[in-house]
Backbone as a chain_set.jsonl record, in Angstrom:
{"seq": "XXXXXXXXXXXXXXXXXXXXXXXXXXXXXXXXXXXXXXXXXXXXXXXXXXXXXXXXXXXXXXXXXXXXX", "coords": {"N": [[-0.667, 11.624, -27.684], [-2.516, 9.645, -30.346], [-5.805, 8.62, -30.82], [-6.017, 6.408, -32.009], [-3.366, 5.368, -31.706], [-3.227, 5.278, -28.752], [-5.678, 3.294, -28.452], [-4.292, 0.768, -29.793], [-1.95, 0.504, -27.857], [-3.492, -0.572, -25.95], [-4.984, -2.657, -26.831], [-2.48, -3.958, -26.631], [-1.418, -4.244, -24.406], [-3.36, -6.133, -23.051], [-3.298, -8.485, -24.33], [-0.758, -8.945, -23.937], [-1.238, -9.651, -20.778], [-3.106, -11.382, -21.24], [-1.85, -13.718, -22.429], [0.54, -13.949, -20.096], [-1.006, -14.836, -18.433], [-1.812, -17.336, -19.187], [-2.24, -21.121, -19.003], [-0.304, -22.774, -20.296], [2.232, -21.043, -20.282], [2.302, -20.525, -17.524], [3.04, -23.352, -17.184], [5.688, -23.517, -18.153], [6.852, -21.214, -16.852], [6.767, -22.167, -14.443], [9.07, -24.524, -14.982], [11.691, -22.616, -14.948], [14.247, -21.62, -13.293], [14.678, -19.219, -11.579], [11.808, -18.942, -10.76], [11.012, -20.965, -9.383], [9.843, -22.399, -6.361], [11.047, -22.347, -3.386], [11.241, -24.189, -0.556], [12.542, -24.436, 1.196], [14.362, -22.164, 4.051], [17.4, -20.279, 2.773], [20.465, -20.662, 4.969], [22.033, -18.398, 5.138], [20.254, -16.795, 4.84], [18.291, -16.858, 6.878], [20.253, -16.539, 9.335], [20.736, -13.165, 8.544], [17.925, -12.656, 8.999], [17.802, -12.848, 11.727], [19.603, -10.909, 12.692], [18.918, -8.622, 12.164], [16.208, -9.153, 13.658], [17.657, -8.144, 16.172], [18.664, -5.908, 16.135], [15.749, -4.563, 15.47], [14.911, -4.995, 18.202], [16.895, -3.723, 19.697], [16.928, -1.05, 18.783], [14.114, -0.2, 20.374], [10.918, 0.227, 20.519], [8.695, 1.571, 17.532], [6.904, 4.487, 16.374], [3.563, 3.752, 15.266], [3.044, 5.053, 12.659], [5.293, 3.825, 11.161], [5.225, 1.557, 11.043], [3.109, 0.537, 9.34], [0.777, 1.4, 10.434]], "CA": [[-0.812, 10.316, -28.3], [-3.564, 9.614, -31.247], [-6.711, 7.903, -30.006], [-5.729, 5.251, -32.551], [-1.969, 4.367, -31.105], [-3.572, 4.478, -27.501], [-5.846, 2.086, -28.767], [-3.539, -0.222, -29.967], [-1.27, 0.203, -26.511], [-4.449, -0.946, -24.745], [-4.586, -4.186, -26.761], [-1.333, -4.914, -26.728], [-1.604, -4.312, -22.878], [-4.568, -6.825, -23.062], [-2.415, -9.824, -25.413], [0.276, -9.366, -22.763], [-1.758, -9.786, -19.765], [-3.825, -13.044, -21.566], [-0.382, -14.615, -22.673], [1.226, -13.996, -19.676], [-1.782, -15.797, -17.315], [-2.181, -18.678, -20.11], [-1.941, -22.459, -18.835], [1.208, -22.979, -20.964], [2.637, -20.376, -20.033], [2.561, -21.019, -16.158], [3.936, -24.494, -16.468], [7.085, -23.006, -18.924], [7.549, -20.193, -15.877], [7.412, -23.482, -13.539], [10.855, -24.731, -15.106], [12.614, -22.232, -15.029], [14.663, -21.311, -11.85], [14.268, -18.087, -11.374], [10.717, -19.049, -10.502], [10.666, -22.219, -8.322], [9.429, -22.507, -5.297], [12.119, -22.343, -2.424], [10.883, -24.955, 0.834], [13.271, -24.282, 3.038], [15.22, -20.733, 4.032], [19.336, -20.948, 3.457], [20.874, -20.541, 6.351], [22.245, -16.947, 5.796], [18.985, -15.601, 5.296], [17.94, -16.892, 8.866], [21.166, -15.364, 9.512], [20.22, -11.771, 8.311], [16.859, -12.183, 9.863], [18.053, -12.85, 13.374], [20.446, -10.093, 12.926], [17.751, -7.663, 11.769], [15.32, -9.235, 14.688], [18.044, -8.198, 17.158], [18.622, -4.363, 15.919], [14.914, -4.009, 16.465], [14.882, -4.805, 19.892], [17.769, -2.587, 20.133], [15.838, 0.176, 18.386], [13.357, -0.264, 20.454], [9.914, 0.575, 20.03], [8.405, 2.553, 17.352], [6.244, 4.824, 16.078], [2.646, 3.206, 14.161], [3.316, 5.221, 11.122], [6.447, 3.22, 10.445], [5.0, 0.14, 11.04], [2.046, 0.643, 8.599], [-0.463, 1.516, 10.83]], "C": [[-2.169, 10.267, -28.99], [-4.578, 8.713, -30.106], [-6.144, 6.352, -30.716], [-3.904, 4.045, -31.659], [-2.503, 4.338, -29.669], [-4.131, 3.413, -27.688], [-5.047, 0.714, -28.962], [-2.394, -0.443, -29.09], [-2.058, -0.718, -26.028], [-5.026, -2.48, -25.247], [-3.931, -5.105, -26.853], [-0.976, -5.602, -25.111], [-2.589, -6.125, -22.536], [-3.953, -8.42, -23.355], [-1.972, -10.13, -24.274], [-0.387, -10.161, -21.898], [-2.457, -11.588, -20.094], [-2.656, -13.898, -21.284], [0.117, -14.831, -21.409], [0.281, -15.064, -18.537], [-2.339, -17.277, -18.222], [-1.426, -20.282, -19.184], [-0.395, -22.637, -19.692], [2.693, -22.218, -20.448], [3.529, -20.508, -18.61], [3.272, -22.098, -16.354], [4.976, -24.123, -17.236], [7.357, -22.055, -17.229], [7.891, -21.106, -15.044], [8.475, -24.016, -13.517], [11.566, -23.846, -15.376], [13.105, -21.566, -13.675], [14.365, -20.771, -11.189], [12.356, -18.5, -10.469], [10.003, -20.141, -9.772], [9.992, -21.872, -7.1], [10.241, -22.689, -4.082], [11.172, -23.144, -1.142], [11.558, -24.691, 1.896], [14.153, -22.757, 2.454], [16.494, -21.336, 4.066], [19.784, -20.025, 4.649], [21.462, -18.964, 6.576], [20.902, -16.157, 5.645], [18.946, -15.473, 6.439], [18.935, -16.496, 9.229], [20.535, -14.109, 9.798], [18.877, -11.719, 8.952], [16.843, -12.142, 10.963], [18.528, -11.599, 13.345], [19.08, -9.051, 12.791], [16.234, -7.64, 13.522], [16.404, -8.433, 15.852], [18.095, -6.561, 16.915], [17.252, -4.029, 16.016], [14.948, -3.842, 17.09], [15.554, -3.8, 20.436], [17.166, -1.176, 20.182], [14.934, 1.043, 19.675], [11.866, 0.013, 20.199], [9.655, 1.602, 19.034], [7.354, 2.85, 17.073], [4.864, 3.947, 15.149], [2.811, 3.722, 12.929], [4.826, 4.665, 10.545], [6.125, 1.716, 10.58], [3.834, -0.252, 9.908], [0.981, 0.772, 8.96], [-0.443, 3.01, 11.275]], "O": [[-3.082, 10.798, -28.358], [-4.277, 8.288, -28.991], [-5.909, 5.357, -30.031], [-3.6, 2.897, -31.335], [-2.261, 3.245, -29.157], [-3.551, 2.395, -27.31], [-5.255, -0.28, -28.266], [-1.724, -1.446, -29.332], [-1.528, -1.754, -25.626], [-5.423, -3.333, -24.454], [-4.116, -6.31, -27.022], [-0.557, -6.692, -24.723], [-2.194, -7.012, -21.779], [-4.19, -9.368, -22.607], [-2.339, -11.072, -23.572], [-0.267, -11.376, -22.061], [-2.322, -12.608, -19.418], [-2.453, -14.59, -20.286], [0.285, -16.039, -21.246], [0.85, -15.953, -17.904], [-3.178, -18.073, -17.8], [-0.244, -20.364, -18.851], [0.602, -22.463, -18.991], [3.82, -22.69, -20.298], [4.749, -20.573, -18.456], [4.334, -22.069, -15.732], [5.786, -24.866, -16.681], [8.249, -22.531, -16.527], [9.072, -21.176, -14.704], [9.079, -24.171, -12.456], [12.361, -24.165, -16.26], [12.262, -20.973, -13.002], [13.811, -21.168, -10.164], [12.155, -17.958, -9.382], [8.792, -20.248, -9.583], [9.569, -20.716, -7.064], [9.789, -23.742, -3.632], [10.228, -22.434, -0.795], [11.308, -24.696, 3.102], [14.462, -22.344, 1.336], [16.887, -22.282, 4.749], [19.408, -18.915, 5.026], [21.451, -18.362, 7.649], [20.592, -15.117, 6.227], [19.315, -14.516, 7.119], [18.565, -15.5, 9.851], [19.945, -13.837, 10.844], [18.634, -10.65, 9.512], [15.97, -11.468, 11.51], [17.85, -10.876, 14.075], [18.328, -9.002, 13.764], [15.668, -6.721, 14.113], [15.648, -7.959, 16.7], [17.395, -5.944, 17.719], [17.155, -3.03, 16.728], [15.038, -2.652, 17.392], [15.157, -3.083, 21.355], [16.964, -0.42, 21.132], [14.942, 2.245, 19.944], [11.817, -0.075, 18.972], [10.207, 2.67, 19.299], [6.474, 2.009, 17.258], [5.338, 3.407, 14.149], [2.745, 2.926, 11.992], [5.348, 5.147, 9.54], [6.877, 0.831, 10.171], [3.722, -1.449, 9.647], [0.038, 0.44, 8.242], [-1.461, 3.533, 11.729]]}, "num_chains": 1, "name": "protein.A"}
């Protein structure tokens, strides 16, 4: 790649990044769904997370390098 077209990646990179953290911007991402704010869990999540809490236990214990430590 030329020095010139990296260049001009690196301030298109730059535009993006402004545009995308701009005041206007944020409150447009605010209405649109995709991007709300959820308050409460639906009920099959908490579902799937019980279920998931209970196959741990089953598991039982493991290793720190699978836990992230």
């Amino acid at each position: 790649m030329s020095r010139e077209k990296a260049d001009s990646n690196e301030i298109l990179r730059q535009e993006i990044r402004k545009q995308l953290g701009s005041a206007p911007t944020r409150r447009f991402a605010r209405t649109l769904p995709l991007f709300r704010i959820e308050h409460h869990m639906p009920e099959r999540f908490l579902t799937l997370m019980a279920e998931l809490d209970r196959a741990e236990a089953e598991a039982g214990p493991t290793s720190g390098a699978s836990k992230g430590g």
